[in-house]
N, C-alpha and C positions, 0 to 999 in steps of 0.2 A: 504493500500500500504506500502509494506518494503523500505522506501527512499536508504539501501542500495542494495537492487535488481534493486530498477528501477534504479539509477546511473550506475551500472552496463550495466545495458541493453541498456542505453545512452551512456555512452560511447563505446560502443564495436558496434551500430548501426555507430558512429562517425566514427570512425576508418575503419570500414570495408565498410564503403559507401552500408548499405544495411539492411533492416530486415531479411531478411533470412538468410544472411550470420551471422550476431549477432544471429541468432536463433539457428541455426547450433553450435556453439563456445558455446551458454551458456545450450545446452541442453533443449533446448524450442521449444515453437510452434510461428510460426509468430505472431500469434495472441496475443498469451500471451506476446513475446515485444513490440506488437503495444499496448497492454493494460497497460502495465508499462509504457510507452513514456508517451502517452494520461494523466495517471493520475499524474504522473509527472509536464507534462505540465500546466494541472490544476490546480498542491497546487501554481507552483511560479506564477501563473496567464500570461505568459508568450509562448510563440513559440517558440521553441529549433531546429528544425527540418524542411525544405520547401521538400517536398513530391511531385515530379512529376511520371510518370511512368517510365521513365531512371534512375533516379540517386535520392538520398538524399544528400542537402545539411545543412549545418550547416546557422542559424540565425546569427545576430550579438550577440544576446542574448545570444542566442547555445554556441558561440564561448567562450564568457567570460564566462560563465559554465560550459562550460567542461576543463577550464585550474584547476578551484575551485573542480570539482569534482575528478576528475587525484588527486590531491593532498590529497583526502579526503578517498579516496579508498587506496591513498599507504600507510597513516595513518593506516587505519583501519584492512590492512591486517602486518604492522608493529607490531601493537598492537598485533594480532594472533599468527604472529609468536614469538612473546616473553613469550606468556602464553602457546603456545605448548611446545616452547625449554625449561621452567622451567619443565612442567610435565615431559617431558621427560628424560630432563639431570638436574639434580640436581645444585644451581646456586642462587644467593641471599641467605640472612639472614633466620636465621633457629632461634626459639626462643624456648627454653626447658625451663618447669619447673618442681623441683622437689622437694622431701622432701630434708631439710636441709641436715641430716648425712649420709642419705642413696647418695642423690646428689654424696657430697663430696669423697665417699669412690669408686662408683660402676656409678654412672650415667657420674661423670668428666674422667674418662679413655675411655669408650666409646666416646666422645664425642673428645678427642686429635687423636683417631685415624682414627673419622670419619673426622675430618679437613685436616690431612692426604691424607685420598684417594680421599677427594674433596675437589681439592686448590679452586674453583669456589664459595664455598659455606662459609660464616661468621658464628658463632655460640654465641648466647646471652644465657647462661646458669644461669639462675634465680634460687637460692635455698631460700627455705623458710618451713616454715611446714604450714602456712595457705592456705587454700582451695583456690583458686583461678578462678576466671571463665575465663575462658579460652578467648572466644570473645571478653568481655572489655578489657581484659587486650591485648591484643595483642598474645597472644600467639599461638604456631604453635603446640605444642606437650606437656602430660605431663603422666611423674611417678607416678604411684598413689598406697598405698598399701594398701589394707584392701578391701572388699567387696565395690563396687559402688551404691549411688542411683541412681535410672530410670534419666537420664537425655537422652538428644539429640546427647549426644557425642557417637563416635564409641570407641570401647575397645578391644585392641589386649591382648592378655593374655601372661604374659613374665616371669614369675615365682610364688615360693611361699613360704610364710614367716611367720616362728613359732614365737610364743609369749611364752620365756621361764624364768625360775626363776633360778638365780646362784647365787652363792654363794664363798666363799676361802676356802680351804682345813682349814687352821687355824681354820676360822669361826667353820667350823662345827666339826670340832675336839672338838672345847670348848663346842660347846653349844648341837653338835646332828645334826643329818640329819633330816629334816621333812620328816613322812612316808605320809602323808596326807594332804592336802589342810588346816583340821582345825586347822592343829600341826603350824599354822604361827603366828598364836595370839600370844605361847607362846616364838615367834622369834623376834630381831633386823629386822628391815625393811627400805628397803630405796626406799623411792615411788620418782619414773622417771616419768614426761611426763607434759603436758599442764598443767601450773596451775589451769585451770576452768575447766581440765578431772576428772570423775569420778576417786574416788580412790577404787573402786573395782579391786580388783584380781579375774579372773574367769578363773574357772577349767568346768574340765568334770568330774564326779562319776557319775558310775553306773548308765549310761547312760542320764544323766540328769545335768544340769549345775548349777554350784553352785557358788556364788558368796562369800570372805571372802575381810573384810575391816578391815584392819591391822592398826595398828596404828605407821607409821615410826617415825625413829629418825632422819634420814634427808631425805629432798626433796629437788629435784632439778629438772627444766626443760633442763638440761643437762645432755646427757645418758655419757656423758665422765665423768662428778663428778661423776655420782651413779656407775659407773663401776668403778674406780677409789676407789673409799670409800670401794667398796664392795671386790675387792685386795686387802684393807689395814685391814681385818676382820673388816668390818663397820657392816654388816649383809648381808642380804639376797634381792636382788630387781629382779624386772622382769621388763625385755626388748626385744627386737625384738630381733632374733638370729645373724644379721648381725651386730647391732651393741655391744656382744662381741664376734665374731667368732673371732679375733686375742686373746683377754684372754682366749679362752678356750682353742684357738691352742697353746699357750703358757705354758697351763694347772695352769693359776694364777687363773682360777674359774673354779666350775665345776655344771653342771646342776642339779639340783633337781628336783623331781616332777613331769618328764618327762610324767609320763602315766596317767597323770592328765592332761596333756594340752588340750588346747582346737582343735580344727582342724585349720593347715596352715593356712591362710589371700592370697588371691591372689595378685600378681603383674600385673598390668596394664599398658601400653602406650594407654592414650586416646592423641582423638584426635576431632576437631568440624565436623560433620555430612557434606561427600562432595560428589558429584558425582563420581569427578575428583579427587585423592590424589596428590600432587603434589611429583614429584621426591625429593625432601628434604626431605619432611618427609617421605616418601617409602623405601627409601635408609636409612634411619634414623633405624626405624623399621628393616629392614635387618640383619642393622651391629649390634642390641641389639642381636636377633633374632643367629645371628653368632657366636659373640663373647664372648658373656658372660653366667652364669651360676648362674641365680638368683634363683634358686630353693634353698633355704634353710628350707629343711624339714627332 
């Protein structure tokens, strides 16, 4: 038995002084609210209902029941209606997480203008570069770039993003342009990324992928010093292309190596596996989806 069907079917017998007419109202067969009442009647151990052939009345029992049960159905169709209004209309806290640089430069503008068009809707914007799972942590939505593993999350696809090597006109004035992935050994190098990352550089030749491990003269886990350094004719580092598409538009670096790259990395908005997407993040998705032009390739 659904204790919230047969309340249902209790109350609407109440109200209407009748099974039929409750039957009529809830889309049922007589049978089937006298079969709700009855088992009803049996979990509270109790008699709800006196049943003659003119009229149904209400117990004493009945009576104090169904003021608890009113109460319990207006709960429960309250609760409804606030999980339909967020699916639908966009409304409560939205919790994004993203990489650190990329956040900051391309996920925070998005994010000012979806507050914008949804005064309804909060926005907790988390940057970080560590992986994160999404369900412990709370999170509603996230930025992801590179290739995914098999998880449970859904993955919208939102761009895509080269891994390239640059360099300052000075730099290579002095030293040469590398024609080739092996010509880096005999280059300045300045290795970006997680301290515990691999410090392979990999290329594509002739159709096969090659790995070169250079030996830099500074490292940093900030792609703003190694670009920085690498302005200042530091040498030569590789980075994701968004973070220097301002030095190149500025022409203070310039790419190397281009047709050695490897293939783009994709961009991602995942999200936790739902039946039901809620309007925040639907609307979320959209305005990336709208607005921006994450294809860096």
């Amino acid at each position: 038995m659904d204790r919230i069907d047969a309340m249902q079917a209790f109350v609407a017998v109440a109200d209407l002084e009748g099974f039929a007419p409750a039957a009529r109202k809830l889309g049922l067969s007589p049978s089937a609210i006298t079969r709700l009442i009855a088992a009803l009647e049996e979990r509270l151990g109790a008699r709800l209902l006196q049943r003659t052939t003119r009229q149904v009345t209400l117990t004493d029992a009945g009576s104090r029941y169904l003021e608890r049960a009113r109460r319990i159905l207006a709960d429960v169709e309250e609760a409804e209606d606030a999980v339909e209004s967020e699916r639908t209309r966009p409304e409560g806290r939205l919790v994004i997480s993203a990489p650190f640089g990329f956040g900051r430069l391309h996920v925070s503008p998005v994010v000012s203008a979806y507050l914008k068009r949804y005064p309804d809707v909060g926005v907790d914007l988390r940057l970080s570069d560590r992986r994160i799972n999404l369900v412990e942590d709370g999170v509603d939505l996230a930025v992801r770039i590179g290739h995914l593993p098999d998880s449970t999350l859904v993955a919208r696809h939102v761009g895509r993003m080269r891994r390239i090597v640059v360099a300052s006109a000075g730099y290579l004035k002095l030293r040469g342009r590398p024609k080739r992935p092996a010509d880096l050994t005999a280059h300045d190098t300045i290795q970006f990324g997680a301290m515990t990352a691999t410090p392979d550089w990999r290329f594509m030749e002739d159709g096969r992928e090659i790995r070169i491990t250079p030996t830099p003269r500074f490292t940093s886990n900030s792609s703003d010093a190694a670009i920085q350094y690498a302005e200042q004719d530091g040498g030569l580092t590789r980075v994701m292309a968004y973070q220097a598409a301002e030095s190149l538009k500025a022409r203070r670096l310039q790419i190397v190596l281009a047709e050695f790259e490897q293939p783009a990395v994709p961009i991602h908005v995942v999200y936790p596996t739902t039946r039901l997407l809620s309007a925040k993040v639907r609307t979320f998705i959209d305005l990336v989806t709208e607005i921006t032009d994450w294809y860096f390739d």
